[in-house]
N, C-alpha and C positions, 0 to 999 in steps of 0.2 A: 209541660205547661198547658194546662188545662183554659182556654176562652168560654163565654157567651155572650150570644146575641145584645146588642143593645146599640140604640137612636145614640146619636151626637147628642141631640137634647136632654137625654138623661144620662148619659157620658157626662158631659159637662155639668148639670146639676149635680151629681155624686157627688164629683171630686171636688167639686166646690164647696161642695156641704162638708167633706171634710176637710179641707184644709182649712176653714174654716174655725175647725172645733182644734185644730193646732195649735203649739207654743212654739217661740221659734227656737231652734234648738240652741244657738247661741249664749240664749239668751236676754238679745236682745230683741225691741218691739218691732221688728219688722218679720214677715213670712216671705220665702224666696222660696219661688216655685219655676220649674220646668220642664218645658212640653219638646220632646225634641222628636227630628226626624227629617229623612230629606225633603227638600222641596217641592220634589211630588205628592208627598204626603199632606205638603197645607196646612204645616203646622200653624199660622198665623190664623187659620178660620176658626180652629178649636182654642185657643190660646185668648181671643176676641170672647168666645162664648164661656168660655170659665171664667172671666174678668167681669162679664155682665152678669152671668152667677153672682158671685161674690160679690158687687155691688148693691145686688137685691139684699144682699144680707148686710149692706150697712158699711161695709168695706171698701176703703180708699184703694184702688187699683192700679200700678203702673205695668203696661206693656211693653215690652223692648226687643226688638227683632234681630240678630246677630247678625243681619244683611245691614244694617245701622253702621258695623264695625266691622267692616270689610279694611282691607288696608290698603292703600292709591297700587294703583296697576303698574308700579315701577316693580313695586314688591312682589303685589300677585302673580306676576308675570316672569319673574325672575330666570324660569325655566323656562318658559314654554304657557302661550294661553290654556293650554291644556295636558297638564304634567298632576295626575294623580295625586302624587304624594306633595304636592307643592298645596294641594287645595287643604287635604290634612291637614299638613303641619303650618302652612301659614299664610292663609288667606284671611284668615279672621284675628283681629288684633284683640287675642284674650287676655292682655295687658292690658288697652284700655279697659274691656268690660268689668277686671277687678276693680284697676283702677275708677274708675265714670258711674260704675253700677255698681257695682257688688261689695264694694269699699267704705263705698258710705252710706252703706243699708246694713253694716257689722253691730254689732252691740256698741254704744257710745258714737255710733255714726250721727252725721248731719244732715242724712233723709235726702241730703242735695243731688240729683242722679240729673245726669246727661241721657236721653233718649235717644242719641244720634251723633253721630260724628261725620262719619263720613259718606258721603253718596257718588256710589258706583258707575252711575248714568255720566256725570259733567266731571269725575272722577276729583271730586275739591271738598273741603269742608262743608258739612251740613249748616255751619253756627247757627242748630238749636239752643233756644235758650235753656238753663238747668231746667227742670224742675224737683218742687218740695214733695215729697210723699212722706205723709203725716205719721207719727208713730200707730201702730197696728195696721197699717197698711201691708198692699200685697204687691212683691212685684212677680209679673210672668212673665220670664224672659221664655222666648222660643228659636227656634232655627234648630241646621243638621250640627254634628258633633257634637253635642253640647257635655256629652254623658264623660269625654276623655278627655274633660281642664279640668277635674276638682272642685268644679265650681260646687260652694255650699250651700246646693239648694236642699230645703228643708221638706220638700214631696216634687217627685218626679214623674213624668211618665213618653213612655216610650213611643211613640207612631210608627208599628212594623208593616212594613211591605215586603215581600217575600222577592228575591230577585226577577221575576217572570212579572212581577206585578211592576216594581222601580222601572223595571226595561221598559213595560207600556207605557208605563206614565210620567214617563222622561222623555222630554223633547230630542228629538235625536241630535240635534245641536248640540245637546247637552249629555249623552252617551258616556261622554269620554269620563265623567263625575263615579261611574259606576263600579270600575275600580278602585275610586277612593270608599267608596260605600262596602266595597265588600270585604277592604283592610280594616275599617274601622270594626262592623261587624266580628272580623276574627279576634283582634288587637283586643277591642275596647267590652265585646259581649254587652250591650248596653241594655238589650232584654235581661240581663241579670241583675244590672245595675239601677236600673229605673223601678219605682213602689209600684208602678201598672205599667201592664203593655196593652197599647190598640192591634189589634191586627184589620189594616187597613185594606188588604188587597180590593175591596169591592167596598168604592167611594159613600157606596147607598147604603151597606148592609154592615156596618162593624160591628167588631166581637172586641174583648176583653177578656182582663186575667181577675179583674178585680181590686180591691185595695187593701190593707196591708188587716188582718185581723177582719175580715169581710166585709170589707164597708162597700 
């Protein structure tokens, strides 16, 4: 896998540009795009800047964060606050996300999308209200796992940090996450899966693979 150099700034203006120039492959008039990666990676900062891309270009945009679909800490917790495979397989309620998101942005969908369900903090329902994203709209869902639910997104891309990098830039609180990250990496390969990969080890200086036919 071949990288080169390149700003966030022109990171996010590419892929914007092409997704952009996309149809959604369903079908129908919506584009589902995602940005995945762990949490050190900040997939939400990049995920913000391709949405304001694509709004320059005219583009109704919804953002959805997979920390939105956390599921109450009776669940979370089931094992252990910090049991690897519990954070894998079932911290994030990717039932609702077909359901709330992804369900009703299908071909024949009603655009009707829940941004939020549940919050992690007071551990209770968000009750955000829907919102409508118009036909040819975009949604950019981001967060970690995103690449091993199926989810039908229509351009991907990867946030890689090399384990020496996730180590630093993981709160040690937060350490115990790193052997779910290194199951999913073997499990899921989601550098293989994703149309681009970041290679983020060095916050200031990213590199890429590129997009699919050179974009």
């Amino acid at each position: 896998m071949r990288f080169e150099a390149i700003t966030w700034e022109r990171l996010a203006e590419t892929f914007a540009g092409y997704a952009d120039g996309l149809k959604p492959s369903d079908g129908g008039p919506w584009l589902k795009v995602g940005v995945d990666g762990a949490p050190a990676a900040r997939t939400g900062e990049l995920a913000e800047r391709v949405a304001q891309e694509l709004r320059i270009r005219g583009r109704a945009v919804l953002v959805v964060s997979t920390e939105g679909f956390l599921r109450p800490a009776s669940l979370r917790y089931e094992y252990g606050k910090q049991d690897p495979d519990s954070y894998v397989g079932s911290w994030f309620d990717t039932g609702a996300l077909w359901r709330e998101v992804l369900g009703p942005l299908e071909a024949g969908g009603s655009g009707r999308v829940l941004p939020d369900l549940w919050d992690p903090v007071t551990d209770r329902a968000t009750r955000s209200p829907y919102q409508h994203l118009p036909e040819g709209g975009v949604l950019v869902m981001h967060g970690p796992l995103l690449l091993g639910h199926w989810f039908p997104f229509d351009l991907s891309l990867h946030l890689r940090l090399s384990p020496g990098a996730l180590r630093r830039r993981t709160e040690e609180s937060e350490w115990w996450t790193l052997r779910a990250f290194a199951r999913y990496e073997e499990e899921v390969e989601p550098a293989g899966r994703a149309d681009a990969v970041v290679r983020a080890d060095d916050p200031l200086h990213p590199a890429w693979t590129g997009l699919p036919g050179g974009g």
